[in-house]
DOTI-275039 format. One record per residue: residue in three letters; x, y, z of N, C-alpha, C in turn. Coordinates in steps of 0.05 Angstrom, whole numbers, plus 5000, padded with zeros to 4 digits. Layout:
REM residues N
PT   r   nx   ny   nz  cax  cay  caz   cx   cy   cz
PT ALA    X    Y    Z    X    Y    Z    X    Y    Z
...
***
This chain:
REM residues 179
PT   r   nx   ny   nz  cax  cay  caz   cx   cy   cz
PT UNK 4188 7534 6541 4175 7539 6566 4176 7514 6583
PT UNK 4179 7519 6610 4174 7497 6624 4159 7495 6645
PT UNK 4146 7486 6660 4117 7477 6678 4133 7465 6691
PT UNK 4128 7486 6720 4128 7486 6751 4118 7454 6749
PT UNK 4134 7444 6765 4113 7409 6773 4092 7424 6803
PT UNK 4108 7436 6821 4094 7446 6849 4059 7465 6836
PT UNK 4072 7484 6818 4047 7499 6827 4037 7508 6787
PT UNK 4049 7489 6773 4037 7489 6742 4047 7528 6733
PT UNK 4060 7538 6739 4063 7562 6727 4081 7557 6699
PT UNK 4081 7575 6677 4098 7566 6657 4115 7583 6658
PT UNK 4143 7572 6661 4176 7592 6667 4179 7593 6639
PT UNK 4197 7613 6639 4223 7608 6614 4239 7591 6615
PT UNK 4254 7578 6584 4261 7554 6581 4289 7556 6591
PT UNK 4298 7581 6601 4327 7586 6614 4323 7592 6652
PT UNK 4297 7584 6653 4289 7593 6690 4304 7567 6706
PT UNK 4314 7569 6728 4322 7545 6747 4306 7540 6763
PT UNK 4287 7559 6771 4274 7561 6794 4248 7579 6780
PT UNK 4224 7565 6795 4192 7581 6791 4196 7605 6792
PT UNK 4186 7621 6774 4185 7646 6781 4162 7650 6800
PT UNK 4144 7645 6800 4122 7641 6816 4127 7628 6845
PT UNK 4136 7605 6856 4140 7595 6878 4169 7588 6880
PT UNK 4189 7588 6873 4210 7587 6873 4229 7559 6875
PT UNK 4209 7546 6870 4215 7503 6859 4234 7504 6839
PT UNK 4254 7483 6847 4280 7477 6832 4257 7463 6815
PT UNK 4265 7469 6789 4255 7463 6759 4269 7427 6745
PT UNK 4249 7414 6743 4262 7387 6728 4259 7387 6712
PT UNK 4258 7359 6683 4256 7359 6662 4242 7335 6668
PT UNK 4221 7322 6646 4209 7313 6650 4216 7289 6665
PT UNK 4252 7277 6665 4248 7246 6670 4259 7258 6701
PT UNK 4259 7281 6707 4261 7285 6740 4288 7292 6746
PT UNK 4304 7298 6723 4328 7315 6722 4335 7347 6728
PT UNK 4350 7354 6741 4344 7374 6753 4356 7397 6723
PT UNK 4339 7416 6712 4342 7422 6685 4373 7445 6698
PT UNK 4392 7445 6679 4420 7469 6686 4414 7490 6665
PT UNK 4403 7506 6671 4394 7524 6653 4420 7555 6649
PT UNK 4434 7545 6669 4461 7565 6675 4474 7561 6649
PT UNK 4481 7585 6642 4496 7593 6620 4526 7586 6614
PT UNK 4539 7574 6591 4563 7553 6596 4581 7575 6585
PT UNK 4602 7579 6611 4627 7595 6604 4648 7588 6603
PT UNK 4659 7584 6577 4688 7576 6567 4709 7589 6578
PT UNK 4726 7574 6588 4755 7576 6605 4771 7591 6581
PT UNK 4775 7592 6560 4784 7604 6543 4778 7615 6533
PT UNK 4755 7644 6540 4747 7654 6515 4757 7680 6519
PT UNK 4779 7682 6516 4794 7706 6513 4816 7707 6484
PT UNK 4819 7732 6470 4828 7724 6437 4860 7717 6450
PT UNK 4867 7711 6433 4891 7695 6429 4916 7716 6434
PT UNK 4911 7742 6430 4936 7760 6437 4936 7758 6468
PT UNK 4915 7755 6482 4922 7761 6505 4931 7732 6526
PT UNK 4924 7716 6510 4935 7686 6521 4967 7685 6518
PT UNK 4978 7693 6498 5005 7694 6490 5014 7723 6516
PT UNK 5011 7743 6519 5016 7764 6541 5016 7741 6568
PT UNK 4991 7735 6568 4990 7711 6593 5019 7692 6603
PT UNK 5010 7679 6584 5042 7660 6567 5070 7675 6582
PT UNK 5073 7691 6565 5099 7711 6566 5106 7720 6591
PT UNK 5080 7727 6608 5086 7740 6629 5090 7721 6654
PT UNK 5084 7702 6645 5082 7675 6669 5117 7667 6664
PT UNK 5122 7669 6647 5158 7653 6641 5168 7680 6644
PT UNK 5169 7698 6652 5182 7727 6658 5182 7724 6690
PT UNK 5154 7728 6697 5159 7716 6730 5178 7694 6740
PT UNK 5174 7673 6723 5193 7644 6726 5216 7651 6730
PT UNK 5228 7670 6704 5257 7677 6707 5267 7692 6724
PT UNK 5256 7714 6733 5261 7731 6756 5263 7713 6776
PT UNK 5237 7688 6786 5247 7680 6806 5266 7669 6810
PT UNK 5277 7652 6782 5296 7645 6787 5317 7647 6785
PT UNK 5324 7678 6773 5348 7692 6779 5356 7702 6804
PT UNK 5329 7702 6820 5325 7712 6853 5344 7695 6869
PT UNK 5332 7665 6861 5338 7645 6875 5365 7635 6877
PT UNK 5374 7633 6846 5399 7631 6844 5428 7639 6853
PT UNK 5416 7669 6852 5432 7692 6869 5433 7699 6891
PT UNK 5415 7686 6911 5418 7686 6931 5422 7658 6951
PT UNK 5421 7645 6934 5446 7626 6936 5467 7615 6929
PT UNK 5480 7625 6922 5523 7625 6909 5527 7637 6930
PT UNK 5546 7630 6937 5567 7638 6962 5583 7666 6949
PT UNK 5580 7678 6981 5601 7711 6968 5622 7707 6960
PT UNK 5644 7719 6952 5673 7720 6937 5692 7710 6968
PT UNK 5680 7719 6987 5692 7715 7024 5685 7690 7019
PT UNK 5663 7672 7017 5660 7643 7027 5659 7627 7009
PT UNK 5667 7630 6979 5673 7621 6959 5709 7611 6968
PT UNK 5737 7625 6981 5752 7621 6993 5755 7602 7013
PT UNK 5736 7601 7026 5725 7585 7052 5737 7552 7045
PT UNK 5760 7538 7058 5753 7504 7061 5739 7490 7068
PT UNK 5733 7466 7052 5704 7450 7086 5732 7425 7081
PT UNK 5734 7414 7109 5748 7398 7112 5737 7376 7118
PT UNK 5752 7360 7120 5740 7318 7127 5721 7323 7138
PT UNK 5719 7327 7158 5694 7333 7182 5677 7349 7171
PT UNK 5676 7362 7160 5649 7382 7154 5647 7408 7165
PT UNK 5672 7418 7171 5679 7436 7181 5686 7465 7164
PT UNK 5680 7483 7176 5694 7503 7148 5715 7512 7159
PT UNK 5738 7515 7140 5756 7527 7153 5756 7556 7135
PT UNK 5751 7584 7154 5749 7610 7136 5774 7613 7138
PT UNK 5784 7626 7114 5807 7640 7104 5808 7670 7100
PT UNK 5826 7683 7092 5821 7709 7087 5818 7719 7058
PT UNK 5816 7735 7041 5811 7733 7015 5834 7728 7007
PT UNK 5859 7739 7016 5893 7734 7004 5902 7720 7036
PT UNK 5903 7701 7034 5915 7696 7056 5944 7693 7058
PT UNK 5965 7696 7035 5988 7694 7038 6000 7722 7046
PT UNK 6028 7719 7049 6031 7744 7067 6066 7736 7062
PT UNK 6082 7759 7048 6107 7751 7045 6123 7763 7068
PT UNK 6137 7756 7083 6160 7776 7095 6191 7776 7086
PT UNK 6200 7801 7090 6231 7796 7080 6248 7821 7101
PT UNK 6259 7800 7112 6276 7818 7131 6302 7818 7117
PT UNK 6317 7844 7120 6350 7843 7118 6358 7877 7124
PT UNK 6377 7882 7135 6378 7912 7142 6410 7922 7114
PT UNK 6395 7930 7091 6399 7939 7067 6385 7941 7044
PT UNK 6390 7928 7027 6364 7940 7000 6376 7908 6987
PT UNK 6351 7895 6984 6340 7873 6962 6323 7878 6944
PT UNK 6318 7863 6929 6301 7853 6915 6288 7827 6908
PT UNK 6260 7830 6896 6252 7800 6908 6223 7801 6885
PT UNK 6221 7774 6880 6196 7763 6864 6181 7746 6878
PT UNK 6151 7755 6874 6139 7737 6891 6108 7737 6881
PT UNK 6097 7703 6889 6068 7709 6879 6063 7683 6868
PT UNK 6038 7681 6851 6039 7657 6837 6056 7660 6825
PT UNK 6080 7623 6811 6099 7627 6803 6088 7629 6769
PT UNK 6067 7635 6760 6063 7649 6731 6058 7679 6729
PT UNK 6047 7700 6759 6047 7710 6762 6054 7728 6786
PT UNK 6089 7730 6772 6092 7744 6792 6100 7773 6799
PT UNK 6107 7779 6819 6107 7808 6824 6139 7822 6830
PT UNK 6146 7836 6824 6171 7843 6830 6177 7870 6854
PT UNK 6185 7869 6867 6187 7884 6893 6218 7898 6898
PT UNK 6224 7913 6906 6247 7933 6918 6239 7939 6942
PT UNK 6267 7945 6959 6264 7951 6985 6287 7958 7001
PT UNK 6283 7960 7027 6308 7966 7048 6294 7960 7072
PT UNK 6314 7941 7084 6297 7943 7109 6282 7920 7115
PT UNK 6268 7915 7136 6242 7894 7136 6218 7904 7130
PT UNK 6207 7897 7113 6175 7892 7082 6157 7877 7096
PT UNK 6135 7866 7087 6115 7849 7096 6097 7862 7070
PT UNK 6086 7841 7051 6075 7839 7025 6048 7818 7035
PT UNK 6029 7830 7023 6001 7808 7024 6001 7807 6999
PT UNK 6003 7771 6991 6005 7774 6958 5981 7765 6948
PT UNK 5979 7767 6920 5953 7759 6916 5941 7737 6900
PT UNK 5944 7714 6917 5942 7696 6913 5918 7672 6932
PT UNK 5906 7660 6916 5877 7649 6942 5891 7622 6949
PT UNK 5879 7609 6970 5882 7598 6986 5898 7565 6977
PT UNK 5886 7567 6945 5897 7542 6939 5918 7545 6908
PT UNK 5931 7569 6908 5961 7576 6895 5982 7560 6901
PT UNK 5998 7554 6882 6022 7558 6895 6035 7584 6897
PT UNK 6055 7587 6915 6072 7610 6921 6099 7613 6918
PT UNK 6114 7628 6910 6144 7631 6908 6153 7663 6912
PT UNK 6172 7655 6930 6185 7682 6930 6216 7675 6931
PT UNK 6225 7699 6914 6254 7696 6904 6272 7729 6918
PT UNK 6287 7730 6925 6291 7747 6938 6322 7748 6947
PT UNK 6339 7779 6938 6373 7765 6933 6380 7802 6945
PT UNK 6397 7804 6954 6410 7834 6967 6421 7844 6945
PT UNK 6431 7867 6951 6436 7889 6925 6456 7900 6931
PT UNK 6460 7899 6957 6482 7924 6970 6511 7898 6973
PT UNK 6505 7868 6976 6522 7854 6978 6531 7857 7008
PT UNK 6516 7862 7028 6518 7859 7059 6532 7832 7070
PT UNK 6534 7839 7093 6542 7812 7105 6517 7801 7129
PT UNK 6493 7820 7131 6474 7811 7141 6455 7787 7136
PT UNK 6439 7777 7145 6421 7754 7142 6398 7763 7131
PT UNK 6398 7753 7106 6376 7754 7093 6358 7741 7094
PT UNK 6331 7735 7106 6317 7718 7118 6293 7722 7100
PT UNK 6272 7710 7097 6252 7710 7070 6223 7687 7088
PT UNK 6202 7694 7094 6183 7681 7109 6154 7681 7100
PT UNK 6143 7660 7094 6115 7656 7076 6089 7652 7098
PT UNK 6074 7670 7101 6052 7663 7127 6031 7660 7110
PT UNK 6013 7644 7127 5989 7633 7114 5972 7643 7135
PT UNK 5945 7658 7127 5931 7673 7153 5949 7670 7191
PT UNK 5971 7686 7182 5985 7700 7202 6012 7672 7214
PT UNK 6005 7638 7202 6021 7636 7215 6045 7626 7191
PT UNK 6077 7619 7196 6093 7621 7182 6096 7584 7179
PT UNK 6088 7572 7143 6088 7556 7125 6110 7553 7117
PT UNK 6130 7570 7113 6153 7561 7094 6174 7596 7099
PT UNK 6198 7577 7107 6217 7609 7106 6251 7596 7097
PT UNK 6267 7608 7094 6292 7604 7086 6307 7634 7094
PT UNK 6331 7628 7094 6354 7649 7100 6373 7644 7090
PT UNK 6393 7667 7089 6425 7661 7074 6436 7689 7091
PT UNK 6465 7690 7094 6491 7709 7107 6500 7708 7081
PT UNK 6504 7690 7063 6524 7699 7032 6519 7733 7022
PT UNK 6545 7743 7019 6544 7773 7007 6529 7771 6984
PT UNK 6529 7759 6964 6513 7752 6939 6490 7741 6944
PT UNK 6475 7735 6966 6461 7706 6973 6429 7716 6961
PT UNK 6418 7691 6949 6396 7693 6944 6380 7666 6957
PT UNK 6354 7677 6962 6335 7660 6980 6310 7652 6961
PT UNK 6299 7624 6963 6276 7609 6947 6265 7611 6963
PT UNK 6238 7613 6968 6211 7596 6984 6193 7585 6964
PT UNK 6183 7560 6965 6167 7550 6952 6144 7541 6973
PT UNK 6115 7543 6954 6097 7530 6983 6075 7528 6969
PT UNK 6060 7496 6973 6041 7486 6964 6048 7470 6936
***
């Protein structure tokens, strides 16, 4: 029990305040008595601290699979150059581009030179090969019919022409190399 100092009423030994006049309650040396009830930050059983746990590093990862993924560059600007300056230079996803003029039927290899592609034709072709921006390229390319026309063979890099060669030989075969 404790005694009101203001008006002598006897509280309970858990009162803060008189029940009677409503006086913050001391202890004798003039301490203000905390009669508030002490609630532990942890008193929850242990399965649900671990759920807690679990679910806090589940959020973590989501965000930061969020985060991550939305910052990598698309498959488009993953191609992209930055040059000296700080400049980007965009490319296209294949930016090579074979042409092969000759008025008869060739044939021709072309592409990365570990992977390449083999092509037939007649006529003037134009091939987008598939190759990114920092391949090398080769195209090989020889007549069939044994013409006496010009076999001409031309390597563009987003539209403009990097590397070309020609031949008139009836047998003639043409290299381009580039990069």
């Amino acid at each position: 029990m404790v005694k009101c100092p203001r008006c002598g009423y006897e509280n309970s030994s858990t009162a803060v305040y008189c029940d009677n006049c409503a006086y913050l309650l001391t202890d004798s040396e003039g301490n203000r008595i905390d009669n508030s009830p002490r609630v532990s930050s942890w008193n929850i059983s242990f399965a649900k601290k671990i759920v807690i746990v679990l679910g806090i590093i589940v959020i973590a990862m989501l965000l930061f699979s969020f985060i991550y993924n939305n910052t990598q560059p698309s498959h488009e600007d993953s191609l992209n150059l930055i040059t000296d300056n700080g400049t980007v230079h965009k490319t296209a996803s294949y930016p090579y581009k074979a042409v092969i003029e000759y008025e008869g039927s060739w044939g021709a290899k072309m592409g990365d030179p570990n992977y390449l592609v083999s092509e037939d034709g007649y006529g003037t072709k134009s091939f987008v090969l598939d190759c990114a921006a920092w391949d090398r390229v080769s195209i090989s390319a020889q007549k069939y019919d044994y013409g006496e026309g010009e076999l001409h063979v031309k390597l563009l890099r987003n539209g403009e022409v990097v590397a070309e060669n020609s031949t008139t030989n009836v047998t003639g075969a043409v290299v381009v190399n580039y990069n």
